[in-house]
N, C-alpha and C positions, 0 to 999 in steps of 0.2 A: 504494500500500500504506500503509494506517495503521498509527501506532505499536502500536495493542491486534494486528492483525496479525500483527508481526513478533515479538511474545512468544511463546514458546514455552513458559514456566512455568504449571506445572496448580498450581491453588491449593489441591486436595487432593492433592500429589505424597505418595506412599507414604512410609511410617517403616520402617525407619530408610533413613535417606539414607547411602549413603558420600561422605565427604567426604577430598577430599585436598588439603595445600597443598604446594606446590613450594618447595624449599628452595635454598639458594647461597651460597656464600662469600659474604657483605660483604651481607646482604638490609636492608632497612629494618624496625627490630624493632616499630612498631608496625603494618605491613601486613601482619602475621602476626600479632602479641598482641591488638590491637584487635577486628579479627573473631573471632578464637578465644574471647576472655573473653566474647563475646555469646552465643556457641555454645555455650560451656563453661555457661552460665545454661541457653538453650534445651533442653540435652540432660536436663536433671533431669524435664522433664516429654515431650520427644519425641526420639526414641532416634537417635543419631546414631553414625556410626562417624569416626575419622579416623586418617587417614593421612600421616606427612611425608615427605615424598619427595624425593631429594636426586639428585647424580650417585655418589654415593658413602654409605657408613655412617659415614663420619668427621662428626664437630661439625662442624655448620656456625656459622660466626661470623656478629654481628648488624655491618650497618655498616663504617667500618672503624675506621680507628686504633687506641689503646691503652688505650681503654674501651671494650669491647666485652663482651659474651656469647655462650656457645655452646648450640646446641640439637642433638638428636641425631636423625637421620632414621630411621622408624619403616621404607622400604623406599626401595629405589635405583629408578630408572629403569626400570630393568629387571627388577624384580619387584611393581611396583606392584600391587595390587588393581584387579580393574574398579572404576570411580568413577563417582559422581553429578554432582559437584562439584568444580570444580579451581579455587583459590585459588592466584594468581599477582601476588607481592609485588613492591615494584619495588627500590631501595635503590643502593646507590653501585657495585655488583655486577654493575646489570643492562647495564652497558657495557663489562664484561668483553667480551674476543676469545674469550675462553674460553666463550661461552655459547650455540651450539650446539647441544650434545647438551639443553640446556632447550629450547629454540626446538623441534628434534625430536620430543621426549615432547610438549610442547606439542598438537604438528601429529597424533601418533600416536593423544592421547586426546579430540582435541575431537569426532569425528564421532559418539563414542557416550556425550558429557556431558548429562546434562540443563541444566546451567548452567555460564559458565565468568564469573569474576569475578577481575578484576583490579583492582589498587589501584596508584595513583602510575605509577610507569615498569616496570612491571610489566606494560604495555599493550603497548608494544613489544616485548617480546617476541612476545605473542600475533597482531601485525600481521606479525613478519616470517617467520612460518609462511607468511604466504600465502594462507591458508583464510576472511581476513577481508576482503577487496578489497571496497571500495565499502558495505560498514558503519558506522555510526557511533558512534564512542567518544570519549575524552577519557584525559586525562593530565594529570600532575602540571605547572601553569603555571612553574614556573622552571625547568621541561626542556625547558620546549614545544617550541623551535624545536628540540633536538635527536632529540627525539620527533617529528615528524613527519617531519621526515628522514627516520628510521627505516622507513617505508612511507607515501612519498606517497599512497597508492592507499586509505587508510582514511581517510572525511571526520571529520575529524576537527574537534572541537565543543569550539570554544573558551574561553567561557563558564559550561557546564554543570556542576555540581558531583560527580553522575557520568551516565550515557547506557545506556539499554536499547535494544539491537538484538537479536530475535530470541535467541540463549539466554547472549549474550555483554552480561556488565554490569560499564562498566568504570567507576571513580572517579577523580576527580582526586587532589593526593596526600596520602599517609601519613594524617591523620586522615582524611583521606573516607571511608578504607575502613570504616571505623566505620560512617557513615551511609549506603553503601550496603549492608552489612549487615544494615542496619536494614532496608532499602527491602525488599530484597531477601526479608530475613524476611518482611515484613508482605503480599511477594506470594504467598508459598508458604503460611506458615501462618495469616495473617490480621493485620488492624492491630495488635487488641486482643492477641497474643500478644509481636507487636514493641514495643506500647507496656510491655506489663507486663516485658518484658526489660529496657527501657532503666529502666523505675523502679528494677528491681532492682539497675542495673549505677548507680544515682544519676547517669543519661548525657542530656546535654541535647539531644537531636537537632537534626539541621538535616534539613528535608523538605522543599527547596523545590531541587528537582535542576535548575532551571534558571539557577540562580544561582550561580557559585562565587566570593565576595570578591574568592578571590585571584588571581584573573583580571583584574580591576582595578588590583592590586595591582602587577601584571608587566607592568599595558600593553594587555592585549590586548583585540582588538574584541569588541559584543557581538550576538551572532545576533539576528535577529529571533524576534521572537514564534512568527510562522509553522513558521522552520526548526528549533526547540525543539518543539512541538508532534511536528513529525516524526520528529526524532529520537527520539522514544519517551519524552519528559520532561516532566514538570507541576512548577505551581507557578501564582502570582499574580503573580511580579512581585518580591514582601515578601520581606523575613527571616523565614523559618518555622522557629521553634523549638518543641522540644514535649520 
């Protein structure tokens, strides 16, 4: 199976899309504000809904300690909207014992996502559903080793900065989510839509998904050429910024 295969995104997917992102005590505040402020651009000219979704309607705090911010979930777990899109942040949170009933919803709404994207440790969640065995994704490199842990059973791609399997695209962490925001736009609605966002967001992209620095950074080995190719990921090689 090739990686154009395993994609399941129609690059004319309908408007408006629903989109929802999952919310949690203690999440990582830019793998939820990063993507959102691109979306928040994208939605002036294609019409998007969204949704936050929490275990509860209490604020959810960003991070943790005693600089933090609260955001308010738009629906609980249990009254979510059908969704298009499920946006799964990862944050100092997502190793709570308490996180379950996410992992749950998780599992309850993938079978009927058109896309599910996860940013940083945010992946593990999505692996310990179950529903991902033998797919390929990636996580945030300074959690790595606890992150794979987390579900042996997802190949999980060491090097890449983020990985498309089929309708699940996950990024390595907290700023990735930006850029595969970006990826992710320019699969759905076109390069030129992704490129005129990031102008407008004055956002310097990184579009070379086979490459994450900070994988270096932490040690870690780098796939061949080949096993990136399969994994569902391009690039040259280079630093591609745009």
């Amino acid at each position: 199976m090739t990686a154009s295969d395993r994609r399941t995104g129609d690059a004319h997917s309908p408007s408006p899309l629903s989109i929802g992102v999952l919310l949690y005590p203690h999440f990582q505040a830019l793998d939820v504000f990063g993507p959102i402020d691109a979306l928040n651009i994208l939605s002036e000219d294609h019409p998007l809904t969204l949704s936050l979704i929490a275990p509860t309607l209490d604020p959810m705090c960003t991070s943790s300690g005693t600089f933090t911010q609260l955001i308010l979930p738009t629906h609980t777990f249990a009254t979510a909207p059908p969704l298009d899109v499920l946006l799964v942040p990862g944050g100092p949170g997502a190793r709570s014992p308490d996180m379950q009933p996410a992992v749950d919803f998780i599992a309850s709404v993938y079978p009927s996502l058109k896309y599910l994207i996860s940013i940083c440790t945010g992946a593990p969640l999505v692996a310990r559903t179950g529903l991902v065995d033998g797919m390929r994704a990636t996580t945030n490199k300074r959690a790595w080793e606890w992150v794979i842990g987390q579900r042996p059973q997802v190949k999980w791609v060491a090097h890449a900065r983020w990985v498309v399997d089929g309708k699940w695209w996950s990024s390595s962490g907290v700023s990735a989510g930006i850029d595969v925001a970006f990826a992710w736009m320019g699969d759905v609605w076109g390069q030129e839509v992704a490129k005129d966002v990031s102008v407008k967001m004055e956002y310097t992209r990184w579009t070379d998904s086979t490459r994450d620095p900070f994988a270096d950074v932490y040690g870690l080995g780098r796939e061949s050429r080949e096993e990136l190719t399969e994994a569902g990921m391009h690039g040259d090689g280079e630093t591609m910024l745009e």
